[in-house]
N, C-alpha and C positions, 0 to 999 in steps of 0.2 A: 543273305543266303537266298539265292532263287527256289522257286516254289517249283517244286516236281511235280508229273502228271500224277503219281501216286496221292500226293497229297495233295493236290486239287480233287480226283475223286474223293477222296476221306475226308475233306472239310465237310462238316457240318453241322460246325455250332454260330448260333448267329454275331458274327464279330467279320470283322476285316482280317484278311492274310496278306502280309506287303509280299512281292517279290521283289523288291528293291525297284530304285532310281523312278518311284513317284506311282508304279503299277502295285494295286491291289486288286482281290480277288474277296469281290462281299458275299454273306450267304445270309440271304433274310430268314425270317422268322419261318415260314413255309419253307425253307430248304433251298430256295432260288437262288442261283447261285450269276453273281452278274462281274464287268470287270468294268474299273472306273481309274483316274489319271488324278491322282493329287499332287498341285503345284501352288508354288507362291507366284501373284504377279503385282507389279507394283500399284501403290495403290496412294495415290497425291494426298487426298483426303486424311491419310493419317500418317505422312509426314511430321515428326515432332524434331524439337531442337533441345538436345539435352547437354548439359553443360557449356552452354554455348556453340554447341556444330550440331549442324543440320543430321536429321536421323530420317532414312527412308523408311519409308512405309508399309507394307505389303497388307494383303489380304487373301488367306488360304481358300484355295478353288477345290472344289471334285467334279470331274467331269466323268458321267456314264460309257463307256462306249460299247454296252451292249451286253447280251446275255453269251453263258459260257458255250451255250448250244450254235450258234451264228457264229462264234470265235474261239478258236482256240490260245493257246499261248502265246503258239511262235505269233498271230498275227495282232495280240494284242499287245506284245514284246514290241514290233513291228511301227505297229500306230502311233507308241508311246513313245520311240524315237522320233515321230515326226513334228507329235505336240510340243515336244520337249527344246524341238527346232524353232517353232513357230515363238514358243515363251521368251529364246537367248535372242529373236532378234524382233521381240517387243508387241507382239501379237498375242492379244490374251484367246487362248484355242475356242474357249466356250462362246463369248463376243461375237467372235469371227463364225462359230454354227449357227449362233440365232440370227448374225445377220443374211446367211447364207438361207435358212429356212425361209426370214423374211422374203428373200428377192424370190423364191420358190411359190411360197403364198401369194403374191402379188402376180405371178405370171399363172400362178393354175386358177384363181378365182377370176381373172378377164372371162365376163360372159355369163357366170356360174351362178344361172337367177336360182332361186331356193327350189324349181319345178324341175329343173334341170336335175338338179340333183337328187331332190326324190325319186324322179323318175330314173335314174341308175343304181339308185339303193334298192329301190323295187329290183330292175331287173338281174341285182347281184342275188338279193337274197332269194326269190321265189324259187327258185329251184330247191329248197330245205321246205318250202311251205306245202301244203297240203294238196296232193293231186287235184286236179279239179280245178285249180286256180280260185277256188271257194275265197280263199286270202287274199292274193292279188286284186280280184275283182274288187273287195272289201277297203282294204287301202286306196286304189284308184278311185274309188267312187265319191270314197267320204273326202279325201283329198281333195277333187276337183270340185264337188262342191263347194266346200265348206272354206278350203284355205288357199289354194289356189286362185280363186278370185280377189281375195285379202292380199298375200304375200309371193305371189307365184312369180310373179316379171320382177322381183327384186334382188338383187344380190345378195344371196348366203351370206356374206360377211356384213351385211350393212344390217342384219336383223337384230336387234338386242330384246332384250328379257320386257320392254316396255310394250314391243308388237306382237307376240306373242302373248301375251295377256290381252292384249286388246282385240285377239284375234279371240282367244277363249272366252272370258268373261259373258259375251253375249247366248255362245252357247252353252253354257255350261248354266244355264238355266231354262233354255230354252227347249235344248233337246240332250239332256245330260247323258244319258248313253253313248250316244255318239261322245262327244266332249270328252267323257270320260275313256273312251277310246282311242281318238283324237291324240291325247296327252302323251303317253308312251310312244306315242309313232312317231309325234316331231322331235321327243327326244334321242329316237333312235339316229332319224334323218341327220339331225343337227350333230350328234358325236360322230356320222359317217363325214360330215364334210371338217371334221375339226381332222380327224386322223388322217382323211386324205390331203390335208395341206390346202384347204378350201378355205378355212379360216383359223383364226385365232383365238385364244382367250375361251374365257368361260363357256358353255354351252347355256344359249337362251332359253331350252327348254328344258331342263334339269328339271326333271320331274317331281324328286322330293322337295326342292326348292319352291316352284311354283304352286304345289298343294297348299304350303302356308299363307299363298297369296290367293287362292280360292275358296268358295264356300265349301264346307266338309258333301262331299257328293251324297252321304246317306239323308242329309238334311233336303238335296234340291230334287233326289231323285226317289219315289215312292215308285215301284214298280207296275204297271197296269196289269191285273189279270184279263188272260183271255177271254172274253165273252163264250159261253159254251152254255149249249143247252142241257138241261138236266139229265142223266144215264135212261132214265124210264121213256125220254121222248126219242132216245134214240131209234129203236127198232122201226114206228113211225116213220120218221126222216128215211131211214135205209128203205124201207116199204115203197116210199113217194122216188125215190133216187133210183130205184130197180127199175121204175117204168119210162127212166131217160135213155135214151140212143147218146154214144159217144164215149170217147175216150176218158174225158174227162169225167163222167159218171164212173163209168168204171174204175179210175185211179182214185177217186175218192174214194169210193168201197172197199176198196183194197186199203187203203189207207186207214179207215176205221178199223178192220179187219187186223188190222196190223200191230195199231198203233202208235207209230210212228210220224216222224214229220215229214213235212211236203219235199224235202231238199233229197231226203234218203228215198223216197217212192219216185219222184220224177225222174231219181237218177238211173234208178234202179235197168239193171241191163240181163241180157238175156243167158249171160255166164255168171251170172252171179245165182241163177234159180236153177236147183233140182227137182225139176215136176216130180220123179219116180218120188223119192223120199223124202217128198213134199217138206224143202229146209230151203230159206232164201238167206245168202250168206255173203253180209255187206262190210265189204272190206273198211279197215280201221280208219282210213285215208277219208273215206265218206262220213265217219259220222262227227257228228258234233259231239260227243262226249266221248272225250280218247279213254278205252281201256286202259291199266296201267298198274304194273306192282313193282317194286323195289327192284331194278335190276332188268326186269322184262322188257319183253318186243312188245309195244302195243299189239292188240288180239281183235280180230273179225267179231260182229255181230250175229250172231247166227238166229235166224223168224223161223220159228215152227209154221208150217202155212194148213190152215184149215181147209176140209174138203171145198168151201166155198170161196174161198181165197184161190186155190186152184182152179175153180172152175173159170172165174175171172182170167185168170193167167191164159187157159189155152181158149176162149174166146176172143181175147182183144185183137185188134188186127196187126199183122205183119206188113214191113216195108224191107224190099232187098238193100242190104246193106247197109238198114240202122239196129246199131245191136242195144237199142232202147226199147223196155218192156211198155211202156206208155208214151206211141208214136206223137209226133205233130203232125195237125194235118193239114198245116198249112206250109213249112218246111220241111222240106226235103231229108231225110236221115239227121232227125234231128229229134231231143226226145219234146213231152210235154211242156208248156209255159209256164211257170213256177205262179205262175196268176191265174190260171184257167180252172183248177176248181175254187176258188176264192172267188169268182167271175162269175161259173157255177151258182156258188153256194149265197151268196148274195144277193146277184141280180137276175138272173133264171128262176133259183128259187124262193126268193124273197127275204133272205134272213140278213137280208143286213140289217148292222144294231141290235143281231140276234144272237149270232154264233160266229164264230170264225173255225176256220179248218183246223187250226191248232189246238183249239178247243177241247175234240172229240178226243184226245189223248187223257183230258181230265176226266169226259165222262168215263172213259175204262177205268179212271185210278177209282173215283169213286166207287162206281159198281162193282168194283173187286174188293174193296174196304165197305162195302155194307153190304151186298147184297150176298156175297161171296165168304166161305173160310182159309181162303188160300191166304196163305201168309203174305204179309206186308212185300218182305226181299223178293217175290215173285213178279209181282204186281210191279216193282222197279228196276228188274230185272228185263222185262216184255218191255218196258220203256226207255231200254238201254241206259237207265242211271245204276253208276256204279259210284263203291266207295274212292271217295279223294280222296283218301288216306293211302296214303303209298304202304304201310308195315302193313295194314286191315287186307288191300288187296294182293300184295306177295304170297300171302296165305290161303286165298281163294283161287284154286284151282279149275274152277269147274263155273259154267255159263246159266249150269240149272235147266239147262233145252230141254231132259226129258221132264221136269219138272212142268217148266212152262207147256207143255205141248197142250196136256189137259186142260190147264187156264185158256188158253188162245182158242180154242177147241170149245170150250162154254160161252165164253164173249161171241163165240163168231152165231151160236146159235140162238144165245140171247136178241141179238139186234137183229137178226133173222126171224125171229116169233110172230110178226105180222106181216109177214111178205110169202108171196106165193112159192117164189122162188127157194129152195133150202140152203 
């Protein structure tokens, strides 16, 4: 009895439904519902001779032909008269697709060194990646470094799980962050060229595979804390840093003022600031720690901006047609060098092996944990850390802005206390 459209929708318990003459209609355990071709073809190997006369052999096949959504009946009705053609005149169907794949695999890997093909996984995916090419640049970089000079002019398919390893092992203790970065991206690379028909067989960078053949990453990687001078030197530093000319003084002060990282201030543009009601409001795409609750749209970072944080704002200089709040001023509409207070802060003003820019984010955690009674969530809220817990954050509505206003508003007067300036 053939299977009706009625009862293909209605199947959905996990079991096979025949429509007859070798077509069925499977539904996995998730409801997926796919159609597949059961035939006997003969099979030499188990040929027996019973009672003296030779007895053929067969051995039962199922062949996929795809899901219900890609194929209807009539055309898997269709197929199954062809296979069914291919079987009576001695053609085992599935044989004849994997040889068919083969000669596919062989004609699309001519040429297809492992660089190749990163570099067109890169340019399929980035478009899903984060505005800014923050990611891109990221992949690209550590890439060409690091594995590219290793395996890059080599043929996707000639890589096995031995080069691969021999490409990690040296760093994955050398500079384990990366490394540990590193890992998920050649697995992604390498499943993009198994599915494009680039290669075959296993994937060499199967990530939960190769962890058991590396050292446990918590064991090689101990985290470096930032170098940061203590909260009470700050005001000082700001004092000394008021009496510099240039941009990059001023993005650093804004930047304490803020506190935030170098990627969010440099980037920072001139539609993202409301001077009137002094709020700087940094789209979700910019920052590194993605807002996020059960269900939701990632959410903007919204900076209370202190009277002095403003004043900053409308002195720094303008250039026509760069909409960067902290120009270069050595490039043309282009914004600050993600190095220029770091440049700054070190070899201007002496504090290398002292501080670094990243730093002054901890001296505000601290000074708002001792010096300060403002609740802990506030203090990591101005520092844009939210809860990872997806069910904690679906349930927080709210940013705390007018909360924080009055914190960011005491910091900004604090590190102001010895400077002429207010």
């Amino acid at each position: 009895m053939r299977l009706t459209k009625k009862e293909i929708e209605r199947a959905n318990k996990r079991r096979r439904y025949s429509d007859g003459r070798g077509l069925f209609l499977s539904v996995s355990a998730n409801g997926r519902k796919t159609w597949s071709f059961c035939y006997r073809f003969p099979d030499p190997a188990k040929d027996t001779v019973k009672s003296g006369k030779p007895k053929k052999g067969y051995r039962e096949r199922e062949m996929s032909l795809g899901s219900i959504d890609f194929m209807d009946i009539d055309d898997a009705r269709d197929r199954c008269v062809e296979l069914r053609r291919m079987v009576r005149q001695g053609t085992d169907p599935m044989e004849e697709r994997d040889r068919e794949t083969r000669h596919v695999i062989r004609q699309r890997r001519d040429g297809s060194t492992f660089k190749q093909v990163a570099d067109r996984y890169i340019d399929v995916k980035k478009a899903e990646w984060d505005a800014g090419g923050a990611s891109e640049q990221s992949w690209r970089g550590s890439l060409a470094k690091h594995v590219f000079p290793v395996i890059g002019d080599t043929p996707v398919d000639r890589i096995d799980r031995a080069d691969v390893l021999d490409l990690l092992l040296p760093l994955w203790t050398k500079v384990p962050v990366t490394a540990t970065r590193l890992l998920p991206r050649l697995d992604l690379i390498f499943s993009y060229a198994i599915e494009e028909g680039l290669r075959s067989g296993n994937n060499p960078a199967d990530r939960d595979s190769l962890r058991k053949s590396l050292p446990k990453a918590s064991k090689v990687h101990r985290p470096k804390r930032h170098k940061a001078m203590t909260y009470d030197e700050v005001p000082e530093f700001v004092a000394k840093l008021r009496e510099r000319q240039g941009v990059a003084p001023q993005a650093l002060e804004f930047l304490i003022l803020t506190a935030l990282r170098t990627s969010e201030v440099i980037g920072a543009t001139w539609d993202e600031i409301d001077l009137e009601k002094g709020i700087w409001t940094i789209p979700a795409e910019r920052m590194k720690i993605k807002r996020s609750g059960n269900g939701e749209e990632r959410m903007a970072h919204r900076v209370p901006l202190s009277p002095r944080a403003l004043a900053i704002l409308k002195a720094v200089p303008h250039e026509d047609g760069n909409p960067h709040v902290f120009i270069s001023r050595t490039k043309a509409r282009n914004g600050l060098s993600n190095m220029a207070m770091l440049d700054l802060l070190k070899n201007d003003m002496g504090y290398a092996g002292k501080a670094t820019v990243h730093g002054f984010r901890s001296a505000f955690r601290t000074w708002a944990a001792e010096a300060t009674n403002y609740p802990d969530q506030l203090a990591e809220f101005a520092l844009a850390h939210y809860d990872d817990d997806e069910t904690v954050a679906a349930y927080r509505r709210t940013d705390l802005f007018e909360k924080r206003q009055p914190l960011m508003a005491d910091w900004a007067a604090f590190v102001s206390s010895k400077s002429n300036a207010a």
